[in-house]
Residue frames as qw, qx, qy, qz and C-alpha x, y, z in Angstrom:
[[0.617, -0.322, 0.560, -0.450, 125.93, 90.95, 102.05],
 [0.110, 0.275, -0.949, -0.111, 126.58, 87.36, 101.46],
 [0.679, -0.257, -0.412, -0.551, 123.93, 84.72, 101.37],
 [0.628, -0.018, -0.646, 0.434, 125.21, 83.45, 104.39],
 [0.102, 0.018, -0.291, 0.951, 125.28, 86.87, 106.34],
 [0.403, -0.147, -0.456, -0.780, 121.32, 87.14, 104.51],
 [0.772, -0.322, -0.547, -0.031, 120.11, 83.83, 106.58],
 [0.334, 0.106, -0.516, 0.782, 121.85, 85.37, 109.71],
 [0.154, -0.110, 0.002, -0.982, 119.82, 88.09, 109.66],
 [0.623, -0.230, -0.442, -0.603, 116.87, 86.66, 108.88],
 [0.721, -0.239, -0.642, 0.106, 117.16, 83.77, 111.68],
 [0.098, -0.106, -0.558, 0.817, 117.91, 86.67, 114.13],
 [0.253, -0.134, -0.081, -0.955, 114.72, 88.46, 113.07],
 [0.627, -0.189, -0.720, -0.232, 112.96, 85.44, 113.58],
 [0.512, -0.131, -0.653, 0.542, 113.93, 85.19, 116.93],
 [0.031, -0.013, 0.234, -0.972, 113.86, 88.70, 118.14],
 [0.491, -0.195, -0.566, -0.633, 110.00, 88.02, 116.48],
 [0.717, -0.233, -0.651, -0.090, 109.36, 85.05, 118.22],
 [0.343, -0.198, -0.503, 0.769, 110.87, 86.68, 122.10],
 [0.355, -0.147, -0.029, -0.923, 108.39, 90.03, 121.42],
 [0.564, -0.160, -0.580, -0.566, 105.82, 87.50, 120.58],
 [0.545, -0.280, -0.670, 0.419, 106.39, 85.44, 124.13],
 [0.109, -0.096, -0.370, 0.917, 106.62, 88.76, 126.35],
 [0.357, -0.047, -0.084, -0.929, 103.85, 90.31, 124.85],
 [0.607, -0.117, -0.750, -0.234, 101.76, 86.80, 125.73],
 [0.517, -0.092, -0.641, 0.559, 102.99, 87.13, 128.91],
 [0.227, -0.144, 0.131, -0.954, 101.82, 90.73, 129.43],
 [0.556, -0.283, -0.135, -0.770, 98.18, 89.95, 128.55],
 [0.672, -0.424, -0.523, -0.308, 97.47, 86.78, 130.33],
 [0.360, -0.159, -0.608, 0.689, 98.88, 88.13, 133.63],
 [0.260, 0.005, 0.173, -0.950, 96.59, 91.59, 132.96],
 [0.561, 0.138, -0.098, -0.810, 93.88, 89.34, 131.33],
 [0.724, -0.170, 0.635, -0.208, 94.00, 85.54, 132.57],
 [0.540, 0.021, 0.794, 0.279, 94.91, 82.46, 130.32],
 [0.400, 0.447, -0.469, -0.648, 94.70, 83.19, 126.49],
 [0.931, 0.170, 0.286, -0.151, 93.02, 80.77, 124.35],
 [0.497, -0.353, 0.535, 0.585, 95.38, 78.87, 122.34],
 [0.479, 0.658, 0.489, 0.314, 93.78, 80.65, 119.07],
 [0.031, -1.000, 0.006, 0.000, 94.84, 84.22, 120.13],
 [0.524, -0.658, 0.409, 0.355, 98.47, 82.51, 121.31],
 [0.710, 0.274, 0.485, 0.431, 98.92, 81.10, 117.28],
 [0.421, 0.769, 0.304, 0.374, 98.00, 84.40, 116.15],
 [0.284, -0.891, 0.333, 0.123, 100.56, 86.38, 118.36],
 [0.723, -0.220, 0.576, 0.311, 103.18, 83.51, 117.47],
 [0.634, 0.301, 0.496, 0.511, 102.61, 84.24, 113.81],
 [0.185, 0.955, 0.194, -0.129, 102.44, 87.81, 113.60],
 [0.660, 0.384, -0.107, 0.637, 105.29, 89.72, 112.16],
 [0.426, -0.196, -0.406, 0.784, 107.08, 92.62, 114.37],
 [0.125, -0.017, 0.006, -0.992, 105.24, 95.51, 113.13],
 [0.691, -0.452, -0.466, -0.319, 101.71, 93.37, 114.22],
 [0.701, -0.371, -0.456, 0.403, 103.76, 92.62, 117.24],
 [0.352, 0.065, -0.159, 0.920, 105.02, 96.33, 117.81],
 [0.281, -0.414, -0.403, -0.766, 101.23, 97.46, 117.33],
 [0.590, -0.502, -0.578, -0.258, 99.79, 95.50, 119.78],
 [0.599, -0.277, -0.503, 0.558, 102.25, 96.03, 122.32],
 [0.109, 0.135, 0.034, 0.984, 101.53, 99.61, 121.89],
 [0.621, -0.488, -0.346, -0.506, 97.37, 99.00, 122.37],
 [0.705, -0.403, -0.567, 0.139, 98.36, 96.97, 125.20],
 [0.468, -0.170, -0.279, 0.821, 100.50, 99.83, 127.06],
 [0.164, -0.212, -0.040, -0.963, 97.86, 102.56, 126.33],
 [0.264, 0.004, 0.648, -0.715, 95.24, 100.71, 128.38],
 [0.541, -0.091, -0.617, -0.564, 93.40, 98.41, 125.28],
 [0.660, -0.310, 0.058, -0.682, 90.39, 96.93, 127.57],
 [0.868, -0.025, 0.486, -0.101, 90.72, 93.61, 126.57],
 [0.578, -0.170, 0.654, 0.459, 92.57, 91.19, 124.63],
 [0.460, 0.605, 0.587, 0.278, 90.21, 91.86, 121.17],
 [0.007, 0.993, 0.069, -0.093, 91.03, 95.29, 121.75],
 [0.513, -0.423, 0.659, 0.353, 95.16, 94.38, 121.91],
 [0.223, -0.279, 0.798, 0.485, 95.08, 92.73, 118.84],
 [0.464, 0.677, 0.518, -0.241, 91.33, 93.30, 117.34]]
């Protein structure tokens, strides 16, 4: 893989990251009303498999947000 092809990749994963990371915002403050904007930094920086986790608490029926991503 070129170093060219390398930074591709990576700048999709970013993305793909950074779209989970939106949706999965979306989810909770429609189930669980405006997020502070500490909870939205730490969804924004999370990596996919933080972002694959939560979305997984959040679809089995985590109470609340601290419970999502506690």
């Amino acid at each position: 893989m070129t170093t060219a092809e390398q930074l591709e990749a990576r700048g999709e994963a970013r993305g793909e990251a950074r779209g989970r990371a939106g949706l999965l915002i979306d989810m909770l403050s429609l189930k669980f009303g405006e997020l502070d904007d500490v909870i939205k930094a730490r969804i924004e920086q999370a990596t996919a498999a933080e972002i694959n986790k939560w979305s997984a608490r959040f679809v089995q029926g985590a109470p609340d947000v601290d419970h999502v991503i506690g």
